[in-house]
N, C-alpha and C positions, 0 to 999 in steps of 0.2 A: 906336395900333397902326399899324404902316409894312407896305403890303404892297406888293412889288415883282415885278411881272408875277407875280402869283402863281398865274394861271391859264395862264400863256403856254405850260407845258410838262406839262400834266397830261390826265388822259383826261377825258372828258366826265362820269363820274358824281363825279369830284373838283371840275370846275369847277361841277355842281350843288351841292357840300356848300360849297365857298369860296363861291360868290355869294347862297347864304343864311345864312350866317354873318355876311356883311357887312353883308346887307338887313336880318336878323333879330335877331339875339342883338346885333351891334355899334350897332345905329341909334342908339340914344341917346352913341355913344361917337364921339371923335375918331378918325378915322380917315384915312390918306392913303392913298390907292391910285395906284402905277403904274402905269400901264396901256396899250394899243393896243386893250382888247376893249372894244368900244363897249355890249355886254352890260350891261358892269356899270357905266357912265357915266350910263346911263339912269334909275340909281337915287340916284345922290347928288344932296348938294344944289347943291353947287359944284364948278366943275372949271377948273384954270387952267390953258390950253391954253401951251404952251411951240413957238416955233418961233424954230431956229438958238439955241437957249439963252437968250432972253428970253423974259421972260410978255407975250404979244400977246392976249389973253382972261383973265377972267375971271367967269363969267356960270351958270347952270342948262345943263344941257342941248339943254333946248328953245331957249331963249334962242340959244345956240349955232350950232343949226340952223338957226334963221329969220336971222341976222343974220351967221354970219362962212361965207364962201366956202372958206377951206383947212381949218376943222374938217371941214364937210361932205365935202370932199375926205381928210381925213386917215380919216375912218371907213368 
């Protein structure tokens, strides 16, 4: 399942039903999320950060945090 900014334009008790949908019913499934909402990056397993249209990461989130400078900056 492809979701693309799919919380970017919704109210708040939608982006509570999309972000446990992800977490919950989808966990065992493939999933790509596009995303800006650092919300829901907290919860996968992988995330391949993209800057100027190259993948310059790919790592956890935590991972992320401790180690790349413009993630940190992009969230």
């Amino acid at each position: 399942m492809i979701f693309d900014e799919a919380t970017s334009n919704v109210d708040t008790s939608s982006k509570i039903i999309i972000n446990n949908l992800i977490n919950n019913k989808l966990r065992e499934k493939t999933v790509i999320a596009i995303t800006h909402s650092s919300e829901l990056l907290k919860y996968v397993d992988n995330i391949i950060f993209l800057n100027e249209n190259k993948v310059t990461e790919y790592s956890s989130f935590n991972e992320l945090l401790k180690e790349n400078k413009d993630y940190k900056f992009a969230i």
